[in-house]
N, C-alpha and C positions, 0 to 999 in steps of 0.2 A: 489357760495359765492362771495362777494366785493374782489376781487383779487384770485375769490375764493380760496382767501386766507383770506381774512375778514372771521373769523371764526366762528364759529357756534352757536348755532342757537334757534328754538321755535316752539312752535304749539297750532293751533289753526282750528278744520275741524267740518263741519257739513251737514247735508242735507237739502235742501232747495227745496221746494213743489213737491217732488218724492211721488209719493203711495210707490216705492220699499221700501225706509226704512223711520224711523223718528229720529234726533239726540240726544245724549245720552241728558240724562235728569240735568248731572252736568260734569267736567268736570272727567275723567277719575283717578283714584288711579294711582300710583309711577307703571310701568310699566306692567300696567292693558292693555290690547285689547281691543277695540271698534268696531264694524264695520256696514255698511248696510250689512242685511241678503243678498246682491247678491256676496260680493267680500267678499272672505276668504283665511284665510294664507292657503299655502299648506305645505310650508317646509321652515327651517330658518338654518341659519349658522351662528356660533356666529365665528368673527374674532379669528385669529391665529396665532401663533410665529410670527415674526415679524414686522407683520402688527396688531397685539392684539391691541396695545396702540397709534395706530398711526389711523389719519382720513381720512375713505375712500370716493373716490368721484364719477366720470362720468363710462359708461359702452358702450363697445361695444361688439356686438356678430356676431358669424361667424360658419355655421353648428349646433353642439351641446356642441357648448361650449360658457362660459360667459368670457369675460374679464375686468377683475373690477378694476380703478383704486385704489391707497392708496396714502397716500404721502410718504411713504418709497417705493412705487412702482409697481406691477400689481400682480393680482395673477388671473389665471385660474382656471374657475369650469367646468367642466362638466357637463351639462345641459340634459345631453339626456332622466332621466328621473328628471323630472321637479318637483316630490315631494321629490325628495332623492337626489338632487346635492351633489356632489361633489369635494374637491378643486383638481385637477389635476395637478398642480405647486406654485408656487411663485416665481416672481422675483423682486431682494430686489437691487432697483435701486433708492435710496430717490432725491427727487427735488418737489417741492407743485409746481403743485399738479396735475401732472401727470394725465392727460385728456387723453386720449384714441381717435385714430380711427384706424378702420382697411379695407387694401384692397388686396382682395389675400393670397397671404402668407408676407404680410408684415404689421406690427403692427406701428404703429407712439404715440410715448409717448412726451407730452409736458409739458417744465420744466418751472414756474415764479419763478425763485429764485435763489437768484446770490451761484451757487457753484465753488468749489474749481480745479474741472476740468470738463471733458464732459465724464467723465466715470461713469460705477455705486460706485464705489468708491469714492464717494466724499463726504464734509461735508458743510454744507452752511456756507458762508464767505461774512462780507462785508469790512476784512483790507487788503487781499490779493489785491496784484496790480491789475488795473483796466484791464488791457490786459490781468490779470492770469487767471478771470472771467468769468465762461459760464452760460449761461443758452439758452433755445432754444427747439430745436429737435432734439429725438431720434429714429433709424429706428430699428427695430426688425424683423428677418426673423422668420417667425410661420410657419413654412412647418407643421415641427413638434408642435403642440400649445401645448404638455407637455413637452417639451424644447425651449423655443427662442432662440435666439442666437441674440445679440447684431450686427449690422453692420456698424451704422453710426450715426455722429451727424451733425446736421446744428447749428450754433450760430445766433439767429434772435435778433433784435432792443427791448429790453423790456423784451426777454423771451418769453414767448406763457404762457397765462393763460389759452387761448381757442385756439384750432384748428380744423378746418371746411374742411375733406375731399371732393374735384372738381372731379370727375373725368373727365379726357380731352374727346371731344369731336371727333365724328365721326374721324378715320384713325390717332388720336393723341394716341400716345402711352407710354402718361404720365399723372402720376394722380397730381393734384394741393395740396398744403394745403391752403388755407387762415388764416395767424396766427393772432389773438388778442391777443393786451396787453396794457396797458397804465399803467401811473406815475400818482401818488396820489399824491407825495409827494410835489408836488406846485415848486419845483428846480428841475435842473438838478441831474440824477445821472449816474454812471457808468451804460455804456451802453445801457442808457437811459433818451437823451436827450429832454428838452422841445424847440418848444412845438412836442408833439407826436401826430399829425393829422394821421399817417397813418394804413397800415396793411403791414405785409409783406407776401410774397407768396410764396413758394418753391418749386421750381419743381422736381418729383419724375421719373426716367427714371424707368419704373416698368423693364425693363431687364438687367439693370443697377443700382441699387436703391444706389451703392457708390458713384455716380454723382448728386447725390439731390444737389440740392443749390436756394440758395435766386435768383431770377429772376427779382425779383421788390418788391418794395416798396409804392406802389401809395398814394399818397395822400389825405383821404380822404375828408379834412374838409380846404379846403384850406384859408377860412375864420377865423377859428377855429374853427368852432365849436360852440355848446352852451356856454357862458362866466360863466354862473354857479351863482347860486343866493341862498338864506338862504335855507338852507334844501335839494336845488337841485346841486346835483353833476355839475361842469363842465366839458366841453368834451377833453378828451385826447389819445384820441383814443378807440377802442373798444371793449367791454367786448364780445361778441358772435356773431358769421355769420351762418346763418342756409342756405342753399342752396339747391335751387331745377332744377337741374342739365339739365334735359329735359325740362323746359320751359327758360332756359338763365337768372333765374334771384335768387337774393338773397335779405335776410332781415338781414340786422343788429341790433343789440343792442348794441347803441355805447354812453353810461354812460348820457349826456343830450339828446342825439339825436335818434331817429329810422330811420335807412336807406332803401331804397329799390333800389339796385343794379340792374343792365343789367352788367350780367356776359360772353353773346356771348364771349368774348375774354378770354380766362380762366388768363391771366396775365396781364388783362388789364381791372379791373371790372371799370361800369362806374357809379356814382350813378344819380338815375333816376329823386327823390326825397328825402328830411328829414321829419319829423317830429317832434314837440317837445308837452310835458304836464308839463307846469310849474305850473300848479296847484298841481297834484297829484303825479307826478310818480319823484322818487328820483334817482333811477338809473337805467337806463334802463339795462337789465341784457341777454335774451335770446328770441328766435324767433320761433315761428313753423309755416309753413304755411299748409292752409287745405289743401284737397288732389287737389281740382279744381286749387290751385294758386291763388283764386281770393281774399282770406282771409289770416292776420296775428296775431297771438298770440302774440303780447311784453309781457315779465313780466318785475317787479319792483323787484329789492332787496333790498326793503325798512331799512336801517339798515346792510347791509353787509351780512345779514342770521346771526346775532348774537345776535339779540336786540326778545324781547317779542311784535310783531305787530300783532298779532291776537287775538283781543280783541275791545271791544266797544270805550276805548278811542283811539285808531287808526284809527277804523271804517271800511267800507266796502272798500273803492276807495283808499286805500292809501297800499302798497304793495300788489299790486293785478295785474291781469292780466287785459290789454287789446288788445279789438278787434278791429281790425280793419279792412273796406270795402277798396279792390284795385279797383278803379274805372280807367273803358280806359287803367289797365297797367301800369297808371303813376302816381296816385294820393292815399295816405292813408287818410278814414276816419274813425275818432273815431263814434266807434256804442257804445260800454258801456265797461263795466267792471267783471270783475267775480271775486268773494273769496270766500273761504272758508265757509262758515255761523255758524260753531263752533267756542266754545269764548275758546284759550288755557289759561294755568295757566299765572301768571306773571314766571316764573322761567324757560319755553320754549324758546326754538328762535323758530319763526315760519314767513313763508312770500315764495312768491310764486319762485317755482324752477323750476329745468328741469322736463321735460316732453316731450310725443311724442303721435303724433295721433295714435289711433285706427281704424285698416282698414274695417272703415263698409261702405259698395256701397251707396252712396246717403244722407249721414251724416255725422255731424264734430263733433266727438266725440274725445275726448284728455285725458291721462292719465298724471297725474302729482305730483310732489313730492313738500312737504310744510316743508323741515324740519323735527322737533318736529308735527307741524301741520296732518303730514302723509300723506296719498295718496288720491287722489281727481280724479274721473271720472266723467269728467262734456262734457255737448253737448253744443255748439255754432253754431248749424245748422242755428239758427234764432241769427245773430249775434246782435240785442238789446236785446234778452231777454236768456240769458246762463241759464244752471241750472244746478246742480248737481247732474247726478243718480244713484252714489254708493263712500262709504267713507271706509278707513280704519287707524285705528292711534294705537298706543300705548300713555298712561300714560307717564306723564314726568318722568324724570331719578331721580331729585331729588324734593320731595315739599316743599324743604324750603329755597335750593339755586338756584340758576341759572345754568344751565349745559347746556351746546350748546350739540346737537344731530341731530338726526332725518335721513328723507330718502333726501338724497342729488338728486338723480334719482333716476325717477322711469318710466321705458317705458316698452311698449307691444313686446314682441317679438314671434312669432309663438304659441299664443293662452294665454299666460300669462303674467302677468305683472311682472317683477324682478324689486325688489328696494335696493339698497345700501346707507344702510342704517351707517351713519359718526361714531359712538358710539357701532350698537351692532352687523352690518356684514349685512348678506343676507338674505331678505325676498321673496318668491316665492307666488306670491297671485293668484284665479283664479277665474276670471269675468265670472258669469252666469247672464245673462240679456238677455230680448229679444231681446233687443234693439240693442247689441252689439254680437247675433250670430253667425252673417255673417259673422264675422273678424276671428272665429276659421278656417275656411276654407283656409283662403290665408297664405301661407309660403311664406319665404326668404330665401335664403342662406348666407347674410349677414346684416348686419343694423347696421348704424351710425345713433343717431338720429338726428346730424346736416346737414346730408345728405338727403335729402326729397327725395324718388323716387314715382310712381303713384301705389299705391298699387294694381291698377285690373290689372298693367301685372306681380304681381307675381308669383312667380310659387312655 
């Protein structure tokens, strides 16, 4: 979401020239199931004590266990039988909106939101003195993942709305974060000055992990950036870095701009090239790249994920994803666009979210979350002509007001898709296609989805 904190949300999902299914015939009743006959719920968890009322967002996974963020804070499922999860803890650490990644036994929770200190104790505060103010990163040891235990904070520039696990390169024996965040608010504010060109970076001693610290700052837009024009966000730094660790390079999604980083120097990313779509794309929001490297998925968050954009008066190209061709390694071309092709209610938020590829050998197939819109597995192999070959949504929350919901992620993790879902908890869905066979084969032991690794050396 728009800070993803710009709050919730809409939907709108369909199929588009698949034999596997055909899209519902209207739009679906107050929390009705829809789906293509390939992908079905297996198992759902409705939210709980303290995280019941509160909106859940990004997920990392590690073994057999889920780690799902909320904005009151994390809470652990166990995952190991994938139609009967189970929550396995909570921990009630509130700061929006707590994004997730994990390495090892250490969990990194990221705060945008000015609190009252760097403990889980705190209350969000904007009269407390400006030096009393944290927000940033928090380290978690997960030895144990049905106990964390708290170990550290960093205070970064803005807060971290996103943070994009590095891990260091050959004989370096630390992992990187890349934090995103930027200022909406057109002034300066506490602890977050304009203008905000940059990213900050913190370095994680994994044997040390109480010596984290800011290591740089670099700057990325030394220009500024896109200046920002009716409808289209200007740039202030950046909402999401997705990084693909073994080829050296990175994609961002930096509010007017799409970047593509040379990461070789893990504290010193360099960018290679920008992009910009002042026609279409309102905010540039998040990145997947295929599994070759040679492809980039931008999405739009057309609306913050809080507005009704999926529907005909929006239309197809405007909160949608696009594709883009890396030409030579240095150069982004737009090849087309992909949405949803179901028209949601007006009372949805709906508009393109996170997502993660599906590990099929010789195909770009990507799972994704739309909100209210729901879950979308579409192919981009032939990156002019996308298609979608399996849907799944719920009915809106309410049909006569507006109520932000839906699946904020929704990625593949060793043979299934889990989606966290802002409104009603955890969805476990499972993709039968030909198409996408192959991928039940390859395991992980862990998975960030803004960490790209090559899926054929998993194990």
């Amino acid at each position: 979401m728009l800070g993803c904190a710009a709050l919730v949300i809409g939907v709108t999902a369909s199929l588009a020239g698949t034999a596997a299914s055909a899209a519902p015939p209207s739009i679906p009743g107050v929390d009705e199931i829809v789906s293509s006959p390939n992908l079905t719920q297996i198992a759902h968890l409705d939210k709980t004590g303290p995280f019941a009322n509160s909106t859940n967002s990004d997920w990392a996974f590690q073994g057999h266990y889920a780690f799902g963020g909320n904005y009151n804070g994390f809470a652990v499922y166990d995952i190991s039988k994938p139609s009967a999860p189970t929550v396995a803890a909570q921990v009630l650490c509130p700061g929006s909106q707590n994004d997730i990644s994990i390495s090892d036994n250490l969990l990194f929770l990221g705060t945008d939101s000015q609190r009252t200190n760097d403990t889980c104790e705190n209350v969000a505060s904007t009269t407390a003195e400006p030096g009393d103010r944290w927000e940033g990163i928090k380290i978690f040891d997960i030895t144990d993942p049905t106990t964390p235990q708290y170990l550290k904070s960093v205070k970064t520039d803005c807060g971290s709305h996103t943070q994009t696990l590095v891990p260091g390169k050959r004989h370096d024996p630390n992992v990187y974060l890349y934090v995103s965040s930027y200022n909406l608010a057109g002034v300066d504010q506490p602890n977050c000055a304009l203008p905000h060109d940059k990213i900050s970076i913190v370095k994680v001693p994994r044997r040390n992990p109480a010596a984290a610290t800011v290591v740089a700052a670099p700057i990325v837009f030394p220009d500024g950036g896109y200046p920002g024009s009716p409808g289209h966000y200007e740039t202030t730094g950046c909402h999401d870095i997705t990084a693909y660790a073994e080829k050296d390079i990175a994609a961002g999604a930096c509010m007017g701009d799409g970047v593509l980083f040379d990461i070789s120097r893990r504290s010193a990313p360099r960018v290679i090239t920008t992009v910009r779509d002042t026609t279409n794309f309102a905010f540039w929001h998040s990145a997947t790249f295929n599994n070759s490297g040679t492809k980039v998925v931008f999405t739009d968050e057309l609306g913050g994920g809080g507005q009704a954009t999926c529907n005909p008066t929006i239309g197809p190209n405007r909160g949608a994803d696009a594709i883009y061709d890396i030409l030579g390694g240095r150069k982004l071309q737009f090849r087309s666009y992909f949405k949803i092709p179901r028209t949601n209610a007006d009372t949805e938020n709906c508009v393109a979210h996170n997502g993660s590829l599906i590990p099929v050998p010789g195909r770009d197939i990507m799972v994704q979350a739309w909100y209210q819109g729901g879950i979308s597995v579409w192919d981009f192999t032939d990156s002019r002509r996308p298609r979608e070959i399996a849907y799944w949504e719920r009915g809106p929350i309410s049909a006569t007001e507006f109520i932000g919901g839906g699946s904020w992620s929704a990625y593949w993790y060793n043979g299934n898709i889990y989606s966290n879902d802002i409104a009603k908890g955890v969805d476990v869905l499972a993709l039968k296609d030909p198409r996408t066979a192959a991928a039940r084969f390859f395991r992980t032991d862990e998975f960030n989805a803004q960490t790209q690794d090559n899926f054929l050396r998993w194990r």
